[in-house]
C-alpha positions as CSV (number, residue, x, y, z in Angstrom):
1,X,0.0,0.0,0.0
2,X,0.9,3.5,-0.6
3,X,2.2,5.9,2.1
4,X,-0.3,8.8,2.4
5,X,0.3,12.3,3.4
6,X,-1.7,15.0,3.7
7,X,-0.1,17.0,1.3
8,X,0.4,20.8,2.1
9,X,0.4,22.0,-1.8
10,X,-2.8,20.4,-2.9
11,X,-4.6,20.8,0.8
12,X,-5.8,16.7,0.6
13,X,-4.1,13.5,1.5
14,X,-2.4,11.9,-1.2
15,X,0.4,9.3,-2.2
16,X,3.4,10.5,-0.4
17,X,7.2,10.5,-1.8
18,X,8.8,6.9,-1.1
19,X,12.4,9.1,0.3
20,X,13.1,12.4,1.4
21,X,13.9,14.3,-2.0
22,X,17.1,15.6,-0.6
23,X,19.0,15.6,2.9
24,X,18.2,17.5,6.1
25,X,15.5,18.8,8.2
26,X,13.8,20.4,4.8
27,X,14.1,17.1,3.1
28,X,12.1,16.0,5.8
29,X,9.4,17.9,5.8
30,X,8.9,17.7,2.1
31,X,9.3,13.9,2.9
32,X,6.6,13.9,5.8
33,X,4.4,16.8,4.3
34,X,4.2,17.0,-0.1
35,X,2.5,14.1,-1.8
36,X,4.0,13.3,-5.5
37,X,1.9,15.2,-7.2
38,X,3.1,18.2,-5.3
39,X,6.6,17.5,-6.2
40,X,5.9,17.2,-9.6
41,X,4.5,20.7,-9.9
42,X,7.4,21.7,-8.0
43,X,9.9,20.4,-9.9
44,X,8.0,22.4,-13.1
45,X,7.7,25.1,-11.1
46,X,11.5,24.8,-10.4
47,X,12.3,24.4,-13.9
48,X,11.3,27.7,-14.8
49,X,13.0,29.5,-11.6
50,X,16.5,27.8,-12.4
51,X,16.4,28.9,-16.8
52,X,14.7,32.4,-15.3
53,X,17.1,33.2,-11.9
54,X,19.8,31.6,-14.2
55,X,20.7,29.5,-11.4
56,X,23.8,26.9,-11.0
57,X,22.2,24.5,-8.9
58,X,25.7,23.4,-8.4
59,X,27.0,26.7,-6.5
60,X,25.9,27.3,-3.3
61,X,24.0,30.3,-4.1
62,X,22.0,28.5,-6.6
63,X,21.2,26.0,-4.3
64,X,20.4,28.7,-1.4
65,X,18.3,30.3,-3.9
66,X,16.6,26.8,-4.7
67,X,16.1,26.3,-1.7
68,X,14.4,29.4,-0.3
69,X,12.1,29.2,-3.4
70,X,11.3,25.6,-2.6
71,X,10.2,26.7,1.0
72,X,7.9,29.6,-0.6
73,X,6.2,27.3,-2.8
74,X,5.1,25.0,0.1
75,X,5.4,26.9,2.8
76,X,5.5,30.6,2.3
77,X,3.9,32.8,0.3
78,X,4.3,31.1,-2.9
79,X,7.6,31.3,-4.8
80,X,7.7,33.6,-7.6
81,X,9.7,34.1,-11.0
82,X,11.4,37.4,-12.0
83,X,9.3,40.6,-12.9
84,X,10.7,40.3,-16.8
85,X,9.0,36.5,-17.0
86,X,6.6,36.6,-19.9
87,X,5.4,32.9,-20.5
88,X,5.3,31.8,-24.3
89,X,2.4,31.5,-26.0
């Protein structure tokens, strides 16, 4: 059986991740707290912060950045992309 969580992104319970996405206390929320599907719009949602922010997820303050955006998405606010972002058509 699937391991459910009531998932903080889509405000239901749903399948949870099967591991912590990434090390850490904040790892472990996401683990104990974001369903798959809320990852998954996440990780879109990330997509477009990392080409927008330019961000080298493999520098610290890429992954900082990331990071911070990752908690406003869940947890904050919302995470948001640069005033300049104009979506394709």
């Amino acid at each position: 059986m699937s391991r459910m969580v009531q998932c903080v992104k889509l405000g239901r319970e749903a399948e949870g991740l099967e591991k912590p996405p990434f090390k850490g206390d904040l790892g472990e929320r996401v683990f104990q707290t974001v369903s798959k599907d809320g990852w998954r719009m996440w990780l879109e949602h990330s997509k477009m912060i990392i080409n927008e922010f330019r961000l080298d997820l493999t520098s610290e303050q890429g992954q900082r950045v990331w990071m911070t955006e990752l908690e406003r998405f869940f947890y904050g606010e919302g995470s948001d992309l640069p005033p300049e972002f104009k979506p394709h058509d």
